[in-house]
N, C-alpha and C positions, 0 to 999 in steps of 0.2 A: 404631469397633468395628462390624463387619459385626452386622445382625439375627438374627430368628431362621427358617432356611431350614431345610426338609426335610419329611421326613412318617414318621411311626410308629406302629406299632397298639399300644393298652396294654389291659390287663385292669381292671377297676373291681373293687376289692375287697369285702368283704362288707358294708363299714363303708360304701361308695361314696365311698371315697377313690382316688384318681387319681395312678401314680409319674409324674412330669412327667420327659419324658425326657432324659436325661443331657445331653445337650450341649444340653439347651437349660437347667437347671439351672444349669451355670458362669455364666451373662451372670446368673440371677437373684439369687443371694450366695453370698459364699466361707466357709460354714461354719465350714471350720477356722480363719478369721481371727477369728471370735466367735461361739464357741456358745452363745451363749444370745439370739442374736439369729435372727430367723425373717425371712424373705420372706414379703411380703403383697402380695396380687397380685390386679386386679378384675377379677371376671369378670362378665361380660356376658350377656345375652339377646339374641340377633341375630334380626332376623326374618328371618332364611330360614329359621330354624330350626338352627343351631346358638347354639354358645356363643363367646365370645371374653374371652382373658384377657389384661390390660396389666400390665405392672409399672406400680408406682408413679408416678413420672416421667413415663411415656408418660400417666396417665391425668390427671396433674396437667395435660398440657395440655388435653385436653380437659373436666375439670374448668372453667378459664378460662372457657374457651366458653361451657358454661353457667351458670356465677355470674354471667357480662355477660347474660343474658337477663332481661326484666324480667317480675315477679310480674303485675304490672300490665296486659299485653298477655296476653289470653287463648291466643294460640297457642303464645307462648314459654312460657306458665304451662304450658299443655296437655304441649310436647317436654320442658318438664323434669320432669314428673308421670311420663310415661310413661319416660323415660331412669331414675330415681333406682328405680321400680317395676322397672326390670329388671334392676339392678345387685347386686351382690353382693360382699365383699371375703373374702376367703379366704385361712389361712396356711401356707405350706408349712412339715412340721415336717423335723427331721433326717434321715430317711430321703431325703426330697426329696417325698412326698405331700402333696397336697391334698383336703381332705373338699368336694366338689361340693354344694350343697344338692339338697335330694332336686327340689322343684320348677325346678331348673334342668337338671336329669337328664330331668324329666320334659317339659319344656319341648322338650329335643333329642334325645327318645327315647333315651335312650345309657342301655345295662342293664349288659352285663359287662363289654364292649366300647368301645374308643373310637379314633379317629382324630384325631392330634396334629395338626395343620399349622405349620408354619413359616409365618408369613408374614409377616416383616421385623420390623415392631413390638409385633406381638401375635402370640398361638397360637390358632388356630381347632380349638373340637373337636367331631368329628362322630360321630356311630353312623353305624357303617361301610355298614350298608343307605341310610341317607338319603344318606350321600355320592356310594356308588355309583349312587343312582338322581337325585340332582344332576348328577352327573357324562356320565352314559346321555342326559338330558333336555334337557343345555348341551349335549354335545359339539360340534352343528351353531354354534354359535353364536362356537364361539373364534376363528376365523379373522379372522370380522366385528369380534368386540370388539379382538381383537390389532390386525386395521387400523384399526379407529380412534382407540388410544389408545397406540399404537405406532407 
């Protein structure tokens, strides 16, 4: 099953709940197979300054990752203090909405506005000024990373 690819703009509603857009909805659960059952999906603190949300699955591996780091070793103490400090799980109800916490809003500046990204295994979401001026700021730069990682 292909990821999630594309890009959409959505309105943050008053509550600061977020409609996750439609085709990207189907891959997250099929409602009318069980409605009383919700999608719970993590979402993250990125530092560039957006957010990113995994399904379940996706985030259990990377879960893995950090359950193997030890308490013990101060720097893996350190990545998983700040990784669990930026995390957040969140449930989509029947509409297909998700309520954003406010300090994760606030974190990626995103007010009424949001910018969905597809991006394979997770959704990146941006306020559409940060993106645009991410976007303005990289542009020189994609040729270099595409040849280097392409």
């Amino acid at each position: 099953m292909s990821g999630f690819i594309g890009k959409e703009q959505h309105s943050i509603d008053e509550k600061g709940r977020l409609m996750i857009p439609a085709r990207f909805r189907k891959r997250l659960v099929d409602l009318a197979e069980s409605p009383k059952k919700v999608a719970t999906l993590y979402v993250m603190k990125a530092v560039d300054g957006s957010l990113e949300l995994y399904e379940p699955e996706v985030w259990a591996e990377k879960e893995k990752s950090l359950s193997a780091l030890s308490d013990f070793n101060p720097d893996e103490r350190m990545l998983k203090t700040l990784m669990y400090e930026s995390l957040d799980s969140v449930e989509m109800d029947r509409q297909g909405r998700i309520a954003l916490p406010r300090d994760f809003m606030q974190h990626a500046a995103i007010a009424k506005e949001v910018v969905v990204i597809g991006a394979n295994v997770k959704m990146i979401l941006w306020s559409p000024e940060k993106l645009s001026r991410v976007l303005r700021d990289n542009a020189s730069r994609f040729q270099v990373l595409a040849g280097r990682y392409f």
